[in-house]
BAVEX-550626 format. One record per residue: residue number from 1; residue in one letter; chain; x, z, y of N, C-alpha, C, O in turn. Coordinates in pm, 1 decimal, padded with zeros to 6 digits. Layout:
<pts>
   drenvo   mivex   fiza        n.u        n.w        n.v       ca.u       ca.w       ca.v        c.u        c.w        c.v        o.u        o.w        o.v
      NUM       a      A          X          Z          Y          X          Z          Y          X          Z          Y          X          Z          Y
...
</pts>
This chain:
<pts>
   drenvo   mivex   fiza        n.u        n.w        n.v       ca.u       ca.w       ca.v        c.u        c.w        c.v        o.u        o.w        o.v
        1       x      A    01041.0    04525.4   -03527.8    01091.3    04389.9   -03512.5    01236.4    04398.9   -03465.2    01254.0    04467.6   -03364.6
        2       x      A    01333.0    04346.8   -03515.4    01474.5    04302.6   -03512.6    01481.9    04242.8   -03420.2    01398.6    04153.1   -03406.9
        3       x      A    01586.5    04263.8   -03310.4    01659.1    04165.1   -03232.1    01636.8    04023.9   -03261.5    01560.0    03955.3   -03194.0
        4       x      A    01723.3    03965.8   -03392.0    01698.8    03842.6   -03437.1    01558.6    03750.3   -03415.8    01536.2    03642.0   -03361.8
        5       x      A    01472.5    03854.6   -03489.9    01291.7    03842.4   -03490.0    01267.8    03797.8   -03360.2    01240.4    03681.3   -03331.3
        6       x      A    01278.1    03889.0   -03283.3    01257.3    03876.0   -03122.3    01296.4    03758.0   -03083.9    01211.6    03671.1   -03063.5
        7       x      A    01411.9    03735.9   -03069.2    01526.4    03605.3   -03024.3    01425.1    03502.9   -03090.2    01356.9    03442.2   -03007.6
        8       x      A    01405.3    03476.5   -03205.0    01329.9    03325.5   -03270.7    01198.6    03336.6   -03237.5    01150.3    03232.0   -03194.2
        9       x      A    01107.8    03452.2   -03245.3    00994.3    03419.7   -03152.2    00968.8    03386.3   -03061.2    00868.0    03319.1   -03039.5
       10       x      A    01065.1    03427.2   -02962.1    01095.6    03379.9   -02832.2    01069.9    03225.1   -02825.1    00990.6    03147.0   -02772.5
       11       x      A    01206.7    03222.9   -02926.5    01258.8    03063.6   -02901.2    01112.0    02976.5   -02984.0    01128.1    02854.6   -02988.7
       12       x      A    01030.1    03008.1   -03021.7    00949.2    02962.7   -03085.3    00855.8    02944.1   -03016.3    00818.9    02827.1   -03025.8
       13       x      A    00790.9    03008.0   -02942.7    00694.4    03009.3   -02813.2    00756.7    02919.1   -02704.0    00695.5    02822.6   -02658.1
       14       x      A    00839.2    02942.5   -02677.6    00924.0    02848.5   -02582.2    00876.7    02693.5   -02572.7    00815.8    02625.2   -02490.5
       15       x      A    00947.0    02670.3   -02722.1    00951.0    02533.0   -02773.1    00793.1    02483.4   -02804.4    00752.0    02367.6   -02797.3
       16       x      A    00717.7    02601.3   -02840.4    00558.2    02497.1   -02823.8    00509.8    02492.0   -02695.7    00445.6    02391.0   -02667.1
       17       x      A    00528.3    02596.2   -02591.4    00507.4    02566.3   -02476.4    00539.8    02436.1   -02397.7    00463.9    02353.3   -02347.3
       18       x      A    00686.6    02443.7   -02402.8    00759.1    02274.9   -02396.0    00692.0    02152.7   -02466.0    00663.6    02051.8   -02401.5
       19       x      A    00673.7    02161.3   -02566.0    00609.6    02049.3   -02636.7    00443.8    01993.0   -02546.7    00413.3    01883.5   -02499.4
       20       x      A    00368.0    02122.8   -02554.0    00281.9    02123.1   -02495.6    00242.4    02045.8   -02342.5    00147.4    01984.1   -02294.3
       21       x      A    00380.0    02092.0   -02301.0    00361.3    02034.7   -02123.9    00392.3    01872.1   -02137.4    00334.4    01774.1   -02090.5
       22       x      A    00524.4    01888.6   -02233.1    00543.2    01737.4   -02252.4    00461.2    01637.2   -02305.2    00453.3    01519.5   -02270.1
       23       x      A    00404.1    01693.7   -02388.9    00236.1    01629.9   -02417.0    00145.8    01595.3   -02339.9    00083.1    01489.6   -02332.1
       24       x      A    00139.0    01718.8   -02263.4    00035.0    01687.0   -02169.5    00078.4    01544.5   -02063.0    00012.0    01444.6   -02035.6
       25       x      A    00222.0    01587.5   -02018.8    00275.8    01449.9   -01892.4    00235.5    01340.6   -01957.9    00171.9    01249.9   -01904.1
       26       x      A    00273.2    01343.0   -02088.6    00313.4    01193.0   -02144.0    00193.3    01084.7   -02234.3    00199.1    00962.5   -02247.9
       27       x      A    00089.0    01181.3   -02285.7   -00006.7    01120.8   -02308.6   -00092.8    01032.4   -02201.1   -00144.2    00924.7   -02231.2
       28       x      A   -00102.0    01095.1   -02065.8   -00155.8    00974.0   -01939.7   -00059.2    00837.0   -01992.8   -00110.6    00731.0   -02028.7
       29       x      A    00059.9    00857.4   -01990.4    00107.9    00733.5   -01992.7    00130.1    00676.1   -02063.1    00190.4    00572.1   -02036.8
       30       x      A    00091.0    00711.9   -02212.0    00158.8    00625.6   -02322.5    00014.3    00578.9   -02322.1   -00008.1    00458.0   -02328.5
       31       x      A   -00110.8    00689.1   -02312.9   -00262.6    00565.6   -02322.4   -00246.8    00433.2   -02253.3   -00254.6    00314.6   -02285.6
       32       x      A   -00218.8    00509.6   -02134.0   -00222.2    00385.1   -02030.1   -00121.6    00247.6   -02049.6   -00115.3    00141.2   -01988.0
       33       x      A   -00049.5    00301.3   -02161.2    00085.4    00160.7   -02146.8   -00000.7    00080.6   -02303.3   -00002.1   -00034.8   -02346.2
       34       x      A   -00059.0    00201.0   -02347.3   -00069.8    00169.0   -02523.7   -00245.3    00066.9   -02513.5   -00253.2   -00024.7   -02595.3
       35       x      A   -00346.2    00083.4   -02436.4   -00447.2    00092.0   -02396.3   -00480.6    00032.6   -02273.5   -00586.5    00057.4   -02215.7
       36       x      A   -00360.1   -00076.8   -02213.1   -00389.8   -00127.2   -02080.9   -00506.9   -00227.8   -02026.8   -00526.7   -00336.6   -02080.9
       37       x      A   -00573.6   -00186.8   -01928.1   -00671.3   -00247.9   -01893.7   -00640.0   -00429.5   -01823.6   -00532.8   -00483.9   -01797.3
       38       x      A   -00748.7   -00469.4   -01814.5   -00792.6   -00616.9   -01763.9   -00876.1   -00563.8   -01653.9   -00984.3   -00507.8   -01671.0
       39       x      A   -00811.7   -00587.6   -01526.1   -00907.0   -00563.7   -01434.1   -00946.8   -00685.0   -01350.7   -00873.1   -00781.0   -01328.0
       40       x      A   -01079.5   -00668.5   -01305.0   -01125.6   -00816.5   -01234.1   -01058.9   -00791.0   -01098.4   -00998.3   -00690.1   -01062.4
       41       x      A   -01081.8   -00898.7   -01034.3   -01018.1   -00863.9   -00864.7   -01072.7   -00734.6   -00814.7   -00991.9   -00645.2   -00789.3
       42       x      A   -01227.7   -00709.6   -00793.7   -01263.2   -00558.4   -00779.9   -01223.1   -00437.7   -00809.9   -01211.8   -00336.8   -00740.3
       43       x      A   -01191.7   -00469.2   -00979.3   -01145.4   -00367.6   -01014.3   -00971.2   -00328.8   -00933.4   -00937.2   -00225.1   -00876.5
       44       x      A   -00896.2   -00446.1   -00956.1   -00753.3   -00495.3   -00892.9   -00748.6   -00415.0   -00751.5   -00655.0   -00346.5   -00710.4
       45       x      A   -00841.0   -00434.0   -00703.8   -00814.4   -00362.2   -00554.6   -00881.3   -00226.6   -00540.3   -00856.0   -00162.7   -00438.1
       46       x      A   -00976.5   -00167.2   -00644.7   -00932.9   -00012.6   -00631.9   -00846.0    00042.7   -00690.0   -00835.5    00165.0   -00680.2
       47       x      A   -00778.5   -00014.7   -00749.8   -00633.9    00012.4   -00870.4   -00526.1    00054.4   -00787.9   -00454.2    00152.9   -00804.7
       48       x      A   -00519.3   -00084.9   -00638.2   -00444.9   -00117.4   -00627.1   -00429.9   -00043.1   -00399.7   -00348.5   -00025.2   -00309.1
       49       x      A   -00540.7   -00034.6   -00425.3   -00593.4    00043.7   -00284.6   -00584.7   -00059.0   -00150.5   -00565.6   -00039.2   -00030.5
       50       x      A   -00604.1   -00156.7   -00218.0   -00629.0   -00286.1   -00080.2   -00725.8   -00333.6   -00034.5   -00815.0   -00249.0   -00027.5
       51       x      A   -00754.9   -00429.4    00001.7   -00876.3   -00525.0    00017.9   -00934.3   -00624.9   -00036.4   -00834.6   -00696.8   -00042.5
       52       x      A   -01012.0   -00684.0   -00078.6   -00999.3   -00820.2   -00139.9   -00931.4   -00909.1   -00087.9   -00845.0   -00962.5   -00157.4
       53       x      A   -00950.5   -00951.5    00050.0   -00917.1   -01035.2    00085.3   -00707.1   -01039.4    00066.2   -00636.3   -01129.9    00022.1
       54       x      A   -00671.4   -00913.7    00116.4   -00540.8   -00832.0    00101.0   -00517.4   -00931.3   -00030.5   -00440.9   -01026.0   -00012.3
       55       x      A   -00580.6   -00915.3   -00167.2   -00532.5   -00864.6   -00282.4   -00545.2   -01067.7   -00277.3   -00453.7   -01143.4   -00309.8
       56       x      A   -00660.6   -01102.7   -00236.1   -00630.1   -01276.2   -00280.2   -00551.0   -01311.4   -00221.8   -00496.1   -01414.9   -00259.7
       57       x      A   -00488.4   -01224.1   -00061.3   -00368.0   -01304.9   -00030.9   -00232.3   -01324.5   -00137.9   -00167.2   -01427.4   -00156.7
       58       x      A   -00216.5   -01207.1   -00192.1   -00090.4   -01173.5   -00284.7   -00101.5   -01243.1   -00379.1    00002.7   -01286.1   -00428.5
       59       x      A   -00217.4   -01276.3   -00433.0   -00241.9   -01388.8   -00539.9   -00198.7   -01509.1   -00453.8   -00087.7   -01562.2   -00454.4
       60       x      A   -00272.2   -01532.2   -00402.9   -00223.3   -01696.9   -00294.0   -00075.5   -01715.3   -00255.3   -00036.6   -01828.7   -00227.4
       61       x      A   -00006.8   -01630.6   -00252.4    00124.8   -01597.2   -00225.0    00221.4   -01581.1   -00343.7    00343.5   -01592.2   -00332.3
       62       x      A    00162.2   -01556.5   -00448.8    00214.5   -01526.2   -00589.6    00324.0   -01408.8   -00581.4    00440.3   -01406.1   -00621.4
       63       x      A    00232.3   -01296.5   -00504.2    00315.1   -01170.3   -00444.5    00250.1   -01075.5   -00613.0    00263.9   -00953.3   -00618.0
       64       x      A    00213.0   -01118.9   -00681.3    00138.1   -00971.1   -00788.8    00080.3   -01045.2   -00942.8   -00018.1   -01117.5   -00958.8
       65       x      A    00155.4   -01009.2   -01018.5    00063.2   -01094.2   -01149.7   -00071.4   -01065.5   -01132.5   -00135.7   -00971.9   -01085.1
       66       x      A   -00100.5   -01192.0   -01193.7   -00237.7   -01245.2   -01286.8   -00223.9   -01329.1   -01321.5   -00125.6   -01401.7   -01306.1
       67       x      A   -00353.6   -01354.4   -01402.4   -00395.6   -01447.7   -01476.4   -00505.8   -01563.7   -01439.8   -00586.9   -01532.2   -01352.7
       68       x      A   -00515.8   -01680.3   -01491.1   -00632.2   -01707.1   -01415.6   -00741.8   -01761.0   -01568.7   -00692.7   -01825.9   -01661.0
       69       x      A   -00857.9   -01727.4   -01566.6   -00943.3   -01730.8   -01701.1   -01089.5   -01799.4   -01630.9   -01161.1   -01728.0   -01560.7
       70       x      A   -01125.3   -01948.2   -01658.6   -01269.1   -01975.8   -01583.4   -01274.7   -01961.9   -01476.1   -01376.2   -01917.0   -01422.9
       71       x      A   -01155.0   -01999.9   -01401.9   -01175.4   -02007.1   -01259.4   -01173.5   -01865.4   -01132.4   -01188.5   -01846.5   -01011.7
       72       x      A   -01140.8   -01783.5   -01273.7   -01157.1   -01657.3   -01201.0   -01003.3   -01520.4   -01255.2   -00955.6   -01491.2   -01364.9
       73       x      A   -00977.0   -01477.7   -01128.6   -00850.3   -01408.9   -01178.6   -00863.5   -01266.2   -01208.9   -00924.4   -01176.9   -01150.0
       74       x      A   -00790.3   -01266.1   -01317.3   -00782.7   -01112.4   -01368.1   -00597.9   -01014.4   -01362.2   -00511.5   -01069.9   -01294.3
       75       x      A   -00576.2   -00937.3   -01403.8   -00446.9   -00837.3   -01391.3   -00529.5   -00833.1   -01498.9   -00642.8   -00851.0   -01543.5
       76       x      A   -00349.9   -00781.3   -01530.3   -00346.4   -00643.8   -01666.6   -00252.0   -00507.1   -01585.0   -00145.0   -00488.8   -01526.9
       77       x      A   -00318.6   -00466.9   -01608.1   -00282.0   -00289.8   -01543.2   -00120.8   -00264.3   -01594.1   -00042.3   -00206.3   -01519.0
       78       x      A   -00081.2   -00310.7   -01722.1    00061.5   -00307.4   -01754.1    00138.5   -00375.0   -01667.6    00226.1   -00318.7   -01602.0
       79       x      A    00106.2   -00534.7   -01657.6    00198.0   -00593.7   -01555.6    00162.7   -00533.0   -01427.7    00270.0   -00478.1   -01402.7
       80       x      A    00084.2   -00504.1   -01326.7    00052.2   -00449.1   -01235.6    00181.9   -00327.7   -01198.8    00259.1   -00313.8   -01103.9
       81       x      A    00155.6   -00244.0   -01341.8    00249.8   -00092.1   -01318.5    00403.9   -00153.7   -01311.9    00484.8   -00109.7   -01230.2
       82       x      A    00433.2   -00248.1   -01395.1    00583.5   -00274.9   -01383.7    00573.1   -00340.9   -01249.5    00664.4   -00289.0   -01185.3
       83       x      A    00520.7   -00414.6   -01183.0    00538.5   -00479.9   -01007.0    00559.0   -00388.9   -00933.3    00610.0   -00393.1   -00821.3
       84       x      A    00503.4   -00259.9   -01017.1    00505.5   -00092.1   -00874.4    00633.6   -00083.9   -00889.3    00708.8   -00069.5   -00793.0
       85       x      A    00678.1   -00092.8   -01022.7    00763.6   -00019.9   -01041.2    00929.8   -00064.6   -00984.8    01027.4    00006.6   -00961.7
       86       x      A    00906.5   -00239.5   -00974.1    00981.7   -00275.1   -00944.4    01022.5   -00278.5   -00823.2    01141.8   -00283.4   -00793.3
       87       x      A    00905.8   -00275.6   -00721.5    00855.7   -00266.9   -00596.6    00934.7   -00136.1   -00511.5    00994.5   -00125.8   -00404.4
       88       x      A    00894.8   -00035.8   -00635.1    00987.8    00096.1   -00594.0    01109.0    00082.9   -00576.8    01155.1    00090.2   -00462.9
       89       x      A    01167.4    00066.4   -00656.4    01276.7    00064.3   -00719.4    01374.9   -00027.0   -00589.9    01465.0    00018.5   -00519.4
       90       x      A    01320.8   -00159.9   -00592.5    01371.9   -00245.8   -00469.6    01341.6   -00174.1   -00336.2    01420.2   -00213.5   -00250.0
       91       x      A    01236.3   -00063.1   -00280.5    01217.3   -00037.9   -00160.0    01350.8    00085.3   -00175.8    01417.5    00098.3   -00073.2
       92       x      A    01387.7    00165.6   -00285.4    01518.5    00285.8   -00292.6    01603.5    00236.3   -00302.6    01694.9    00315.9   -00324.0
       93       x      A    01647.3    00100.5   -00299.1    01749.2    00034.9   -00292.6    01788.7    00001.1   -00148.3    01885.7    00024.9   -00076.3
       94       x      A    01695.0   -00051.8   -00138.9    01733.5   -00106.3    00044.3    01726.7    00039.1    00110.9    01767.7    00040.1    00227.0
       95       x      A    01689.4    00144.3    00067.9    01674.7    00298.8    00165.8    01828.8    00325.0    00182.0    01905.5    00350.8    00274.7
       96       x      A    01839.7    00296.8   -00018.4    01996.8    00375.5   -00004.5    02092.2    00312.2    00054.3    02176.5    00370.8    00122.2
       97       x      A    02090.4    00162.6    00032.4    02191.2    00074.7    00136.2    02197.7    00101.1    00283.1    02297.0    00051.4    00336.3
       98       x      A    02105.9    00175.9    00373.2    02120.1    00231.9    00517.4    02202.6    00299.7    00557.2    02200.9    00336.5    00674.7
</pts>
């Protein structure tokens, strides 16, 4: 095997390895964005790691999307993830302003 040979196998293994990992990260999240759930309030607060009562305050407060369907409220796990996200985003803001 040639130098050259060597060098592109290399680079060939490399690049499926890479692909591979990147696959692996990115499939959690494209299911999850592609495939987003409807969760009931129950579900909402193990999602969301609160309480019920916690989670109807934020509803009562209009601190967290939902929806309301028959008297009864649901999330979608998509809007949910963008509130984290925004949530984040606004708590590294006020960090970095210190």
């Amino acid at each position: 095997m040639s130098t050259t040979d060597l060098i592109q196998a290399l680079r060939a293994e490399i690049a499926e390895g890479l692909e591979k990992q990147l696959l692996d990260r990115l499939t959690p999240i494209i299911e999850k964005r592609l495939y987003g759930n409807i969760f009931d309030i129950k579900e909402a607060t193990k999602y969301l790691g609160v309480s019920e009562s916690t989670l109807r305050r934020m509803v009562a407060d209009r601190e967290v999307p939902f929806f309301v369907q028959r008297g009864q409220y649901f999330f979608r796990q998509t809007d949910i993830d963008r509130w984290i996200d925004r949530q984040v985003a606004e708590n590294m803001r006020e960090v970095n302003t210190r």
